[in-house]
N, CA, C and O atoms as a MOPAC input file, in Angstrom:
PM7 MOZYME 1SCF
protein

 N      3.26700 1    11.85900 1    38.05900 1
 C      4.12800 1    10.77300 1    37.62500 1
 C      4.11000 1    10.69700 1    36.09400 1
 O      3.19300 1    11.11500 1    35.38800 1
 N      5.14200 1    10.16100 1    35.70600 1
 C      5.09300 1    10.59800 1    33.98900 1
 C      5.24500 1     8.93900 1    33.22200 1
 O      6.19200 1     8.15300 1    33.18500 1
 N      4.22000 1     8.89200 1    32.81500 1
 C      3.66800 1     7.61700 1    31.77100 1
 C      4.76100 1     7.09100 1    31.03500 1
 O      5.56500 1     7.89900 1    30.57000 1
 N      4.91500 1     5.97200 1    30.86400 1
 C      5.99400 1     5.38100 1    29.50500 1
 C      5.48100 1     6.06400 1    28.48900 1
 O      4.33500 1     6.51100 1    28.43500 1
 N      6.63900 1     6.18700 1    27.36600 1
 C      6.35100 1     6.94900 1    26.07500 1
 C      5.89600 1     5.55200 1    25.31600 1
 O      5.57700 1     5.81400 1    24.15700 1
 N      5.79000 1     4.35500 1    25.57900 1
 C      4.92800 1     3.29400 1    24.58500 1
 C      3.85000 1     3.26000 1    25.11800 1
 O      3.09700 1     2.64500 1    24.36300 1
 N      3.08300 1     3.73000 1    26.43700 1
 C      1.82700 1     3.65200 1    26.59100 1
 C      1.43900 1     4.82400 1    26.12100 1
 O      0.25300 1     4.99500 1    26.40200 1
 N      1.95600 1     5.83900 1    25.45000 1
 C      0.91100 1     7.09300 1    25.08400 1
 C      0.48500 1     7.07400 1    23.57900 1
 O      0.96500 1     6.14600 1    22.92900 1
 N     -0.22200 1     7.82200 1    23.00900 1
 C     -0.98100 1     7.35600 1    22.32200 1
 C      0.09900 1     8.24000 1    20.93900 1
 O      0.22500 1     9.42700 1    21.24100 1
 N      0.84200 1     7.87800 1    19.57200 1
 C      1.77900 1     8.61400 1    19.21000 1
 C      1.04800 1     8.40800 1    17.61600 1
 O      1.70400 1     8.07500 1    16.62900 1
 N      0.02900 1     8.59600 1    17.60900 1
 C     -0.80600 1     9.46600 1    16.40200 1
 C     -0.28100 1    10.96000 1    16.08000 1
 O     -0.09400 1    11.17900 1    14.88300 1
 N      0.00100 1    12.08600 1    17.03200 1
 C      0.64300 1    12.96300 1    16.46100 1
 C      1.58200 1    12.84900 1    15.75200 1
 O      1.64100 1    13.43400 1    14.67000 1
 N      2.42500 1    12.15100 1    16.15500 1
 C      3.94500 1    11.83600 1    15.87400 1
 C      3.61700 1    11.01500 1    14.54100 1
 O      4.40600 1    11.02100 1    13.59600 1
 N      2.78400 1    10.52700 1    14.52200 1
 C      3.02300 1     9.76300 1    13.24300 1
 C      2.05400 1    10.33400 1    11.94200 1
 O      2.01100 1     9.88400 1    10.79700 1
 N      1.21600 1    11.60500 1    12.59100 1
 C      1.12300 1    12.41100 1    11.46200 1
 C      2.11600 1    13.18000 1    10.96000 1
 O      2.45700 1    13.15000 1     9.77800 1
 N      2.67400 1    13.97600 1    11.92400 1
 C      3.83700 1    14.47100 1    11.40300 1
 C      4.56900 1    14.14200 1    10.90600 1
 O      5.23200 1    15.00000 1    10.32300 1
 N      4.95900 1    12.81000 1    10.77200 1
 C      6.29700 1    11.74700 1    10.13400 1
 C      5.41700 1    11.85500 1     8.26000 1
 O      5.98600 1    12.09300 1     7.19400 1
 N      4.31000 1    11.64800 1     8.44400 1
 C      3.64400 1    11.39900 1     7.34800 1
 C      3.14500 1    12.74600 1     6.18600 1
 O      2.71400 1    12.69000 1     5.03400 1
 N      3.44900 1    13.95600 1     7.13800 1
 C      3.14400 1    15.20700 1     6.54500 1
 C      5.00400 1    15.57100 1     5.97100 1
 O      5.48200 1    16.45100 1     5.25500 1
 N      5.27700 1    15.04300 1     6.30800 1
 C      6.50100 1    15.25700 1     5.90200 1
 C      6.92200 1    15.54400 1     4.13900 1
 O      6.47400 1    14.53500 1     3.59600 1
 N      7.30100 1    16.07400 1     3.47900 1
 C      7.68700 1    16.39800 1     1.54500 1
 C      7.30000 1    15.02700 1     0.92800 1
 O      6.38800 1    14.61800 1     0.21000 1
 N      8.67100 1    14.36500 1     1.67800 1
 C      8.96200 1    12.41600 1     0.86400 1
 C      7.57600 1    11.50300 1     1.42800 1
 O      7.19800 1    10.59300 1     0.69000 1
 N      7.06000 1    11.66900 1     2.32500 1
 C      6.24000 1    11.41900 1     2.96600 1
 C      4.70600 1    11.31700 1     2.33900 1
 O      3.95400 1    10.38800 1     2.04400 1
 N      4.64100 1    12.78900 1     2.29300 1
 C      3.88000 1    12.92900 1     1.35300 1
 C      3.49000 1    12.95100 1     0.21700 1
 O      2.33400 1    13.15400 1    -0.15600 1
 N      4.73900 1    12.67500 1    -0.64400 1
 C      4.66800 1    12.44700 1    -2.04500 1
 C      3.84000 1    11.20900 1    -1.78500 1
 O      2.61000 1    11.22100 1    -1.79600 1
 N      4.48800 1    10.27400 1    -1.58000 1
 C      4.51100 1     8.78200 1    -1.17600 1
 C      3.28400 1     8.42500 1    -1.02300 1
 O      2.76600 1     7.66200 1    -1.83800 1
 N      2.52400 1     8.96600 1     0.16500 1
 C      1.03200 1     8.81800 1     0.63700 1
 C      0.13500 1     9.45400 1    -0.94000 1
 O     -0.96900 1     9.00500 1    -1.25000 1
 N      0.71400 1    10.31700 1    -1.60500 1
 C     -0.52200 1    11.19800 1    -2.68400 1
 C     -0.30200 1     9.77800 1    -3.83200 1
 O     -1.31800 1     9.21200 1    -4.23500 1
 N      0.82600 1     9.38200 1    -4.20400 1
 C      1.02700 1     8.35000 1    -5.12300 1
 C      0.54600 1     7.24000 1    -4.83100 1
 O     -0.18000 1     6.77500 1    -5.71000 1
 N      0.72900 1     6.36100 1    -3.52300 1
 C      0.07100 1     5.38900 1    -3.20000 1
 C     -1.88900 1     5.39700 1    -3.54400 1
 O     -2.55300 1     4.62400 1    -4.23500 1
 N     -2.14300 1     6.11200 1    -3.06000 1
 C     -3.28500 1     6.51700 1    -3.29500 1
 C     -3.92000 1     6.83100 1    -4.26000 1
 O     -5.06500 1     6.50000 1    -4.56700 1
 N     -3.05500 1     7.62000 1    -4.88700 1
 C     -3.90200 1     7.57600 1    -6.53900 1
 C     -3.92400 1     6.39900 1    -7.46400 1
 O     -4.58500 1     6.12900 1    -8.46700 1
 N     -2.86300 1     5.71300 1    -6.70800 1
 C     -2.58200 1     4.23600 1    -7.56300 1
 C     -3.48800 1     3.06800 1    -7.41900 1
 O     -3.74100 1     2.23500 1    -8.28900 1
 N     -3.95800 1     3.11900 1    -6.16100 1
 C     -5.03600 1     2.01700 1    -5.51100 1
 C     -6.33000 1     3.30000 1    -5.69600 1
 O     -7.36800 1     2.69700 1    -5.96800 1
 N     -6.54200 1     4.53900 1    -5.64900 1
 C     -8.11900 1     4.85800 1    -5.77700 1
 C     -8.47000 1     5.08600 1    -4.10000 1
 O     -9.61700 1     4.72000 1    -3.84000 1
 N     -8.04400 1     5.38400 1    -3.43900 1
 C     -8.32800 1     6.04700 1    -2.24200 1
 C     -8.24500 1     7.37800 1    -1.76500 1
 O     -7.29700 1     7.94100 1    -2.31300 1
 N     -8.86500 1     8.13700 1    -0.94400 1
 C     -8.54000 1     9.40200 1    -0.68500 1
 C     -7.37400 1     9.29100 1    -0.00200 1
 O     -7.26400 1     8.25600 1     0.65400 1
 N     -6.20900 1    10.28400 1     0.04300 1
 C     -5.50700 1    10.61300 1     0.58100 1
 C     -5.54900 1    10.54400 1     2.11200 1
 O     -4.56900 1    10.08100 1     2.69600 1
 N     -6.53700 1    10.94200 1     2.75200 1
 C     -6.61400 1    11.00400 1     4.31800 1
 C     -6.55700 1     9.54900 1     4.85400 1
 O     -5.79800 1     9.05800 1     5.68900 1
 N     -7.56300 1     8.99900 1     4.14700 1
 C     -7.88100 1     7.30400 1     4.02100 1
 C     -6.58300 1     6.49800 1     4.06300 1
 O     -6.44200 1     5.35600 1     4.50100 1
 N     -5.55400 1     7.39400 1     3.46600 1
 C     -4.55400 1     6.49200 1     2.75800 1
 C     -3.01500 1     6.66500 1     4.29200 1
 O     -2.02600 1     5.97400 1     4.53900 1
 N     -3.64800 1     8.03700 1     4.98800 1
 C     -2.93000 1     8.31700 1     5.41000 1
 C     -3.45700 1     7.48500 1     6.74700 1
 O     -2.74000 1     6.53800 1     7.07000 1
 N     -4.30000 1     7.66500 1     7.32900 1
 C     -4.97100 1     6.89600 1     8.32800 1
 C     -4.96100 1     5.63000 1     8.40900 1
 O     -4.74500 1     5.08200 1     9.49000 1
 N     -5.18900 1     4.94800 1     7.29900 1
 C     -4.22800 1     3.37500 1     7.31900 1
 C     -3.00100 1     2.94000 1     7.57200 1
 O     -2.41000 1     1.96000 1     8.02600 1
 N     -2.76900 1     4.26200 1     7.01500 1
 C     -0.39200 1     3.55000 1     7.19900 1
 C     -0.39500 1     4.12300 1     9.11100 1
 O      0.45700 1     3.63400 1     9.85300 1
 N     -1.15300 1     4.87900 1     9.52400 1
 C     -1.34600 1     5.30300 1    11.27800 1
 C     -1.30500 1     4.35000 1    11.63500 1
 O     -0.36200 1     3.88600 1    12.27500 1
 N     -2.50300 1     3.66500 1    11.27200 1
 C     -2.81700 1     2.77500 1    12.15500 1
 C     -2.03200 1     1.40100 1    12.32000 1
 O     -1.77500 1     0.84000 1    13.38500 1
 N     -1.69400 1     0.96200 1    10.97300 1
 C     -1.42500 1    -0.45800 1    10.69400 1
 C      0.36800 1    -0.36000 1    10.78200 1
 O      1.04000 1    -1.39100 1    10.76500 1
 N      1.02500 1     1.07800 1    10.88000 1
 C      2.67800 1     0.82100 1    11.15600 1
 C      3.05400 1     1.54400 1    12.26300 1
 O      2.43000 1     2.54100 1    12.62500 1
 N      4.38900 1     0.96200 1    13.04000 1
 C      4.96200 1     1.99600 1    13.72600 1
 C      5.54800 1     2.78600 1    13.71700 1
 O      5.52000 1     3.23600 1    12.57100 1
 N      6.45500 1     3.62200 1    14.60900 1
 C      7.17600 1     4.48700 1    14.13000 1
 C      8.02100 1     4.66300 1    13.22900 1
 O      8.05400 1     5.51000 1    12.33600 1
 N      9.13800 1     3.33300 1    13.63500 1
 C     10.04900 1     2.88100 1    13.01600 1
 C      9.81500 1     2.87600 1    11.26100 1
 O     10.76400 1     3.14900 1    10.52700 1
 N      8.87500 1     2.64200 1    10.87700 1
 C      8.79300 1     1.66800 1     9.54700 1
 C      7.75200 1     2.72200 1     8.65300 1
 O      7.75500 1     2.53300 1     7.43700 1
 N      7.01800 1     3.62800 1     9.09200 1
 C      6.42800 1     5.08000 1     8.78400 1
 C      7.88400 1     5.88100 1     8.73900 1
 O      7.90300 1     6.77900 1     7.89700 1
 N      8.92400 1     5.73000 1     9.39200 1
 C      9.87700 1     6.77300 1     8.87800 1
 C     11.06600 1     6.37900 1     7.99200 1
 O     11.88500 1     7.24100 1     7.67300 1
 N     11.19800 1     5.04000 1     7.56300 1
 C     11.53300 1     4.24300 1     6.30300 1
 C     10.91700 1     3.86300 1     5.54600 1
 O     11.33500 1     2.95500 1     4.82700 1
 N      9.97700 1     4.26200 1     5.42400 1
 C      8.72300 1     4.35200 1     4.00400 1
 C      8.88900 1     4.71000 1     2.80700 1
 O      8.77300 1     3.92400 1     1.86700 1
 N      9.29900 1     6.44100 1     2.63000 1
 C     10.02100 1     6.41700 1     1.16500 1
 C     10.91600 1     5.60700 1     0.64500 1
 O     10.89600 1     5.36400 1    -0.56200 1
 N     11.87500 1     5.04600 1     1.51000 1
 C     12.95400 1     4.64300 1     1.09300 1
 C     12.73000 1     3.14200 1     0.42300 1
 O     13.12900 1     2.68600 1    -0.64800 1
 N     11.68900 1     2.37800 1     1.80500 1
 C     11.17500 1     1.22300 1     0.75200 1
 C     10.20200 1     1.23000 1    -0.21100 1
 O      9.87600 1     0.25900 1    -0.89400 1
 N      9.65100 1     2.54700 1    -0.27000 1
 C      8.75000 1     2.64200 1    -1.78800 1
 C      9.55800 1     3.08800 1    -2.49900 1
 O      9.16300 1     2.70200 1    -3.59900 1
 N     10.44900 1     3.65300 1    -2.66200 1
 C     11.59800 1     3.88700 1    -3.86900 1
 C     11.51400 1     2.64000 1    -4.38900 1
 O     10.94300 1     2.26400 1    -5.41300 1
 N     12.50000 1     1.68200 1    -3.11600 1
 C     13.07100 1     0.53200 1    -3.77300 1
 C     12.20900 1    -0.14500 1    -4.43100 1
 O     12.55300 1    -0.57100 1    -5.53400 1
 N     10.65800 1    -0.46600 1    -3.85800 1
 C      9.86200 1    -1.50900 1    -3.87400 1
 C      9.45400 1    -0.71700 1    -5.57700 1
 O      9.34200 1    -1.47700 1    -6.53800 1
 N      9.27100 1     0.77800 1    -5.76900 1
 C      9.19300 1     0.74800 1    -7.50000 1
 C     10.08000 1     0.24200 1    -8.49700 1
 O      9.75400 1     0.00500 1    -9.66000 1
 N     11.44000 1     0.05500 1    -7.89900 1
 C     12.32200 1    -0.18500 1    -9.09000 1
 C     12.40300 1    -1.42300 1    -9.02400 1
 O     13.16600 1    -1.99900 1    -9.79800 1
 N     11.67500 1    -2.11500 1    -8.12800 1
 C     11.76200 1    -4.07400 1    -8.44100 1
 C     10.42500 1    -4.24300 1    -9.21400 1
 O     10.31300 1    -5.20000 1    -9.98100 1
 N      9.22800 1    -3.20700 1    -9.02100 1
 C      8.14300 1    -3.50500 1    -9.71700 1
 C      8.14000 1    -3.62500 1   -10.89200 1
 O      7.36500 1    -4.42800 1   -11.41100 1
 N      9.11000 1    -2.76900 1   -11.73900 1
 C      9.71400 1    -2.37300 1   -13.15300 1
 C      9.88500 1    -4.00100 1   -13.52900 1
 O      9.36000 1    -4.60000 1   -14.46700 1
 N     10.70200 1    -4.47400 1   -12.59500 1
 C     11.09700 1    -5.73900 1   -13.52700 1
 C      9.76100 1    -6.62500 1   -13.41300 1
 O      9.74400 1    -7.38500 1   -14.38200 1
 N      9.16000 1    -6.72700 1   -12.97600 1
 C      7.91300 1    -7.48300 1   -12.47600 1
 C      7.24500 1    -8.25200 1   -13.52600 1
 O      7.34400 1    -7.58300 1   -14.55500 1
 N      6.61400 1    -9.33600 1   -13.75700 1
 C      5.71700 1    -9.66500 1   -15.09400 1
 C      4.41400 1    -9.14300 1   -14.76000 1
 O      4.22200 1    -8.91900 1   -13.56400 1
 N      3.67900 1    -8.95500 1   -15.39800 1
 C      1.92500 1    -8.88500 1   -15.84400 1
 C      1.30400 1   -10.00100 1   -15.11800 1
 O      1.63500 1   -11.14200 1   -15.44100 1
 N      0.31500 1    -9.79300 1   -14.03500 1
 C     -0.36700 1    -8.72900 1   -13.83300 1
 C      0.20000 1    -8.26300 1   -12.32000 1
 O     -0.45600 1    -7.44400 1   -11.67600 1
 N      1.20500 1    -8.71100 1   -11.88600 1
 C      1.90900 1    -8.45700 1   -11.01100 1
 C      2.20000 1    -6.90700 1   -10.58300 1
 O      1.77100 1    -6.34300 1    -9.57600 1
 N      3.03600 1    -6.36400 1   -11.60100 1
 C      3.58200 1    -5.30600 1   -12.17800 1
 C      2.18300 1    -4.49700 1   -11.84500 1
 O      1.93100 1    -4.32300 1   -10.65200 1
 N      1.48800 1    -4.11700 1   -12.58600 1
 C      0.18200 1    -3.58300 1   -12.89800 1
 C     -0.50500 1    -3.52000 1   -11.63000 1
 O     -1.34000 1    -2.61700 1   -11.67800 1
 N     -0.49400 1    -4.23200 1   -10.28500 1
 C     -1.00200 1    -4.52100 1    -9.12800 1
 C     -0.01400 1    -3.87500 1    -8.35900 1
 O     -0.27600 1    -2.87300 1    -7.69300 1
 N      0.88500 1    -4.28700 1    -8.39800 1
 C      2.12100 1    -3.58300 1    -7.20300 1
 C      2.32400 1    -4.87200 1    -6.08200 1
 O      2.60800 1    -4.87000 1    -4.88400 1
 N      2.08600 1    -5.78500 1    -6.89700 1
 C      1.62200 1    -6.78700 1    -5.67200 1
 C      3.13700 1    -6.50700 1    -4.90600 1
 O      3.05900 1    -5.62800 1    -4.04700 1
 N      4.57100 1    -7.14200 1    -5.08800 1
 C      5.88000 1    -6.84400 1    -4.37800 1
 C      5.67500 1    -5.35200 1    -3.70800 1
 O      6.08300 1    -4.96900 1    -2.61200 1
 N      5.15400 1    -4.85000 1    -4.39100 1
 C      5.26500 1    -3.39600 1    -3.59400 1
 C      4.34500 1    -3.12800 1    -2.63800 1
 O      4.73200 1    -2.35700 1    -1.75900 1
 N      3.25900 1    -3.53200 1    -2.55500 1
 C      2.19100 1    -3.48800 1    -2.01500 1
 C      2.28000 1    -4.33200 1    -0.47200 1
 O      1.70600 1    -4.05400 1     0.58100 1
 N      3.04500 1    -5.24100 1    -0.72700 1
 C      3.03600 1    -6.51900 1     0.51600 1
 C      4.25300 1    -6.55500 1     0.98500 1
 O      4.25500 1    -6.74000 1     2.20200 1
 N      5.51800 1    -6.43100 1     0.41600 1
 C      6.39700 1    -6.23900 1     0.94000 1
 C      7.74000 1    -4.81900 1     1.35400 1
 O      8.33000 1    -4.60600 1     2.41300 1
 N      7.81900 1    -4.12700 1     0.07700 1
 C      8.10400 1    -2.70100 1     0.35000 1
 C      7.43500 1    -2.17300 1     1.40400 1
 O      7.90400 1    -2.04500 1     2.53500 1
 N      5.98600 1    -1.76200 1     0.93500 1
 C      5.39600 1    -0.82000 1     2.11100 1
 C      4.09100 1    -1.86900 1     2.27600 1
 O      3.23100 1    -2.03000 1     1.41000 1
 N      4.13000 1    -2.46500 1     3.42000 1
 C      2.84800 1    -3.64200 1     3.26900 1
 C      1.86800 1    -3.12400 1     4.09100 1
 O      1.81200 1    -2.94700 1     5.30800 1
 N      0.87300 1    -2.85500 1     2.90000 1
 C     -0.62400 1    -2.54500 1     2.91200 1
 C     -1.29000 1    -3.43000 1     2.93400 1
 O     -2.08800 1    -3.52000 1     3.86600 1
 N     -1.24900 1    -4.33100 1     2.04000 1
 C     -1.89400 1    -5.91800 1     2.31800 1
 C     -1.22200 1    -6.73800 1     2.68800 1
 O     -0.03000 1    -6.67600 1     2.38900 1
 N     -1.62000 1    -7.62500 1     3.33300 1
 C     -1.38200 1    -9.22500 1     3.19100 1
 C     -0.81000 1    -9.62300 1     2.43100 1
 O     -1.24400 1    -9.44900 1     1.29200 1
 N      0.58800 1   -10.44400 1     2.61300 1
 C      0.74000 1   -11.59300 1     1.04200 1
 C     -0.83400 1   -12.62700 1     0.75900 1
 O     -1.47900 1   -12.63000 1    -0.28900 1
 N     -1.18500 1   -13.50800 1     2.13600 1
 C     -1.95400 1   -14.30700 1     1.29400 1
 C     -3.22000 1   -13.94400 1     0.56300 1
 O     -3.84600 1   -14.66200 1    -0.21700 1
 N     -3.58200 1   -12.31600 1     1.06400 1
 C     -4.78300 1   -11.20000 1     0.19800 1
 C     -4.16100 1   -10.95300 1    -0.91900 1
 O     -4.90700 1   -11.17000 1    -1.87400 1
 N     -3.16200 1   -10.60800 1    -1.20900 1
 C     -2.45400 1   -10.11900 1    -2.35600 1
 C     -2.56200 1   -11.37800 1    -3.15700 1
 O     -3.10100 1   -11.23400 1    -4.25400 1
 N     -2.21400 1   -12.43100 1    -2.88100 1
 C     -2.28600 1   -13.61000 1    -3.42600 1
 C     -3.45200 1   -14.02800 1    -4.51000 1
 O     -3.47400 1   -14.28700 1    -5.71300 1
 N     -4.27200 1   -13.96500 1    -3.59300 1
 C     -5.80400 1   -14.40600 1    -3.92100 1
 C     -6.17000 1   -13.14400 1    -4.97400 1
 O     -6.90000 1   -13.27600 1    -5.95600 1
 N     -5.65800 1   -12.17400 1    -4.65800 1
 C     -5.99600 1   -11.34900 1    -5.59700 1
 C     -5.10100 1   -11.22700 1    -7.14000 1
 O     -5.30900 1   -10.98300 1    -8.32900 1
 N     -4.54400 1   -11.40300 1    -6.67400 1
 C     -3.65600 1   -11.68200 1    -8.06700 1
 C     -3.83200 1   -12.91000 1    -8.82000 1
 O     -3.38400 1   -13.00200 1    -9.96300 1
 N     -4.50700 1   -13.93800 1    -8.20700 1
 C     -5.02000 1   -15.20300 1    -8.46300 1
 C     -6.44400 1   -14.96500 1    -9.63400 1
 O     -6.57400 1   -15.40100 1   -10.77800 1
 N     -7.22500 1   -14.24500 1    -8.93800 1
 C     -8.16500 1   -13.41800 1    -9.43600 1
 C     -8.01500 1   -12.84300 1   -10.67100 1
 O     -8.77600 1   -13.09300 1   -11.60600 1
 N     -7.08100 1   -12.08300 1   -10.74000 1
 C     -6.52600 1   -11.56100 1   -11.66800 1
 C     -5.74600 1   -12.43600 1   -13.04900 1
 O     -5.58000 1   -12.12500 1   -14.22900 1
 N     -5.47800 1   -13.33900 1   -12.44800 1
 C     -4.94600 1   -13.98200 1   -13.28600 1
 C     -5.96700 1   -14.68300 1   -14.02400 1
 O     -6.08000 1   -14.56200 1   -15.24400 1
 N     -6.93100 1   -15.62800 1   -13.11100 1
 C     -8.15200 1   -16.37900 1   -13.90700 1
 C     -9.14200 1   -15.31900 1   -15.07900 1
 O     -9.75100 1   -15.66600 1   -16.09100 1
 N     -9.01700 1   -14.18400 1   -14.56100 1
 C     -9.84100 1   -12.97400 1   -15.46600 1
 C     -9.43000 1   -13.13100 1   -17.01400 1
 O    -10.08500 1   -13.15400 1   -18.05600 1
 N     -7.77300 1   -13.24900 1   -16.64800 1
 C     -7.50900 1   -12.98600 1   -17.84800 1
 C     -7.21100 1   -14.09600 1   -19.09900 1
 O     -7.05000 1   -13.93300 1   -20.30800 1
 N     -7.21400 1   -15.15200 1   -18.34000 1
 C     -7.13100 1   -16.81800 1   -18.97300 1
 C     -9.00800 1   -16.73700 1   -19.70400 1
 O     -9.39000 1   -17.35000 1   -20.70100 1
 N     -9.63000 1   -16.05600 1   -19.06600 1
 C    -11.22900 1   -15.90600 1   -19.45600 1
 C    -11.28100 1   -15.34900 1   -20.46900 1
 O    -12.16900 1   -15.73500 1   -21.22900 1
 N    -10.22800 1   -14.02000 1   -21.02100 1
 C    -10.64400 1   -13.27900 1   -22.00800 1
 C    -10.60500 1   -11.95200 1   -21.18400 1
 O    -10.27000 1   -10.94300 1   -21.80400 1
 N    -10.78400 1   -11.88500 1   -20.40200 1
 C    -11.26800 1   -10.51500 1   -19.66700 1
 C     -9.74900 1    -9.92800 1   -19.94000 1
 O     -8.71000 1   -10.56800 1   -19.77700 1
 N     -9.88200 1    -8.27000 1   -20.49200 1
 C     -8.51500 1    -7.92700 1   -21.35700 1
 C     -7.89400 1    -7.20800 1   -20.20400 1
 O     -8.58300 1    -6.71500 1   -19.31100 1
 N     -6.07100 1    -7.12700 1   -20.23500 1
 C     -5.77600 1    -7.14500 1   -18.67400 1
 C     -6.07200 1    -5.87700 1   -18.12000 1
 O     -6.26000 1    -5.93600 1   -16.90500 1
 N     -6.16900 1    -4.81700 1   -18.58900 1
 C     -6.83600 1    -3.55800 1   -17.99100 1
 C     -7.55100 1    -3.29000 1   -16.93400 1
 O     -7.35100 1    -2.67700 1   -15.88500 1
 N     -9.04100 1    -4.26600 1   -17.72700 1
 C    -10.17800 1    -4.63700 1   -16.66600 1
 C     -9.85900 1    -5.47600 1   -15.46200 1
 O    -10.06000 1    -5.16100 1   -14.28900 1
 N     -9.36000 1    -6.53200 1   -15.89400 1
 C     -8.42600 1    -7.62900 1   -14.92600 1
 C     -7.89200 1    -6.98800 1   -13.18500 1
 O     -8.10400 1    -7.29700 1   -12.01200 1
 N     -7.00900 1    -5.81400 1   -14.04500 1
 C     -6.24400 1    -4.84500 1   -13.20000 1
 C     -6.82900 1    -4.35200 1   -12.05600 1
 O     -6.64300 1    -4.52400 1   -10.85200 1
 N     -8.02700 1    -3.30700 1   -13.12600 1
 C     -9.01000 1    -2.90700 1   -12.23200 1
 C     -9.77200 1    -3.51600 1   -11.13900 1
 O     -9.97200 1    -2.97200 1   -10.05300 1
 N    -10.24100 1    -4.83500 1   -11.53800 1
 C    -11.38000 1    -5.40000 1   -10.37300 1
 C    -10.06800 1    -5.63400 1    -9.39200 1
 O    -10.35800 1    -5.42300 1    -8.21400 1
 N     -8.66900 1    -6.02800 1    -9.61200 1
 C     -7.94700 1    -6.46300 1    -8.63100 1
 C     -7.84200 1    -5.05000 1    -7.81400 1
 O     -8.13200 1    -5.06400 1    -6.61800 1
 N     -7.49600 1    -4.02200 1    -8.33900 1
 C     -7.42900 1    -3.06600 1    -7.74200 1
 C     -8.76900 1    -2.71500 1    -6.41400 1
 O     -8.84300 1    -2.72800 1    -5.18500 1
 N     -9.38900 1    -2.51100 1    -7.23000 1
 C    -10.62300 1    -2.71200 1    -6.48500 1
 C    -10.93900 1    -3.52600 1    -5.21100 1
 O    -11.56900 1    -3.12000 1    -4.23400 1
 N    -10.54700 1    -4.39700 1    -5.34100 1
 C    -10.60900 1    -5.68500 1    -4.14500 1
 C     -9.22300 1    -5.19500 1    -3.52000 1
 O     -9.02600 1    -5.71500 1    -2.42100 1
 N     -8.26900 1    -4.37700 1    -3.91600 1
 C     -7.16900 1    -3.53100 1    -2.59700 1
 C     -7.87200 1    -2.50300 1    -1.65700 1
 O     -7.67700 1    -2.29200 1    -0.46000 1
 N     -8.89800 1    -1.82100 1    -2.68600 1
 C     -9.23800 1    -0.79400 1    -2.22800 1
 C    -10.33700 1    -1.29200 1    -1.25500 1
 O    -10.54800 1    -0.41700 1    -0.41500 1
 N    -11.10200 1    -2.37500 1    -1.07200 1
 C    -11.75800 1    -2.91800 1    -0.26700 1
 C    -10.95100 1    -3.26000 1     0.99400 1
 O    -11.11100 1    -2.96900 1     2.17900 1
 N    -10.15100 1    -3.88400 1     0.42100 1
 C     -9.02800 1    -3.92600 1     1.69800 1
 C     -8.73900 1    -3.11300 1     2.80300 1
 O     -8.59600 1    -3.15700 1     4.02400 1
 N     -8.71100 1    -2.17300 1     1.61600 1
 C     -7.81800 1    -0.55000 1     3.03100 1
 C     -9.18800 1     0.11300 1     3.28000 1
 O     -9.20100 1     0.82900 1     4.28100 1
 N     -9.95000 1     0.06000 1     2.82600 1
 C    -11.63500 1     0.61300 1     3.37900 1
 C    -12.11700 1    -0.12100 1     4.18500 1
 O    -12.76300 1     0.37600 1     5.10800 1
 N    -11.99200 1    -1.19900 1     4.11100 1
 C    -12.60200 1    -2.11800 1     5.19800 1
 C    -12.81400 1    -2.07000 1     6.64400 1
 O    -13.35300 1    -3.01400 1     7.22100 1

């Protein structure tokens, strides 16, 4: 007897969607941007999307870079729009708090670079977690 195709398990399928040229640009950039390995990076978007939305991925990380452009500081610098809503890796209300973070750093003195970084950091906790 032959199983529904939503009860089987479609990890192949969604490596392959992900090994894909655009695909893979996408996954090597994301990743170098937040500080994760690649596999890491790829094994998260497995798990946490479906088919559907793994195979419109470039298209909303295109878009989601050219709204980041307009973005203010430290926004911009985080990817927060891009991050949560283009291709959502985090949470808005994680993204939030983190950018919140980010923001108090820098009302402290802390120069926005560093700022950047610890926020970054607390993404990369995120997707390691």
């Amino acid at each position: 007897m032959r199983e529904p195709m939503y009860e089987k398990d479609l990890t192949a399928m969604k490596y392959a969607i992900l090994e894909s040229r655009r695909h893979d640009g996408m996954v090597r950039e994301i990743a170098a941007d937040i500080g994760v390995p690649q596999l890491r990076m790829r094994r998260y978007l497995m798990d946490r999307f479906d088919m559907l939305l793994l195979e419109n991925l470039p298209a909303r990380y295109e878009q989601g870079k050219k709204m980041r452009e307009g973005s203010p500081e430290p926004e911009r610098a985080l990817g927060s729009h891009l991050y949560t809503r283009a291709v959502p890796i985090i949470d808005e209300g994680t993204m939030g708090q983190i950018l919140e973070g980010v923001r108090e750093m820098v009302r402290k003195g802390i120069p926005l670079d560093q700022a950047v970084n610890s926020g970054k950091e607390r993404m990369r906790k995120e997707i390691t977690a």
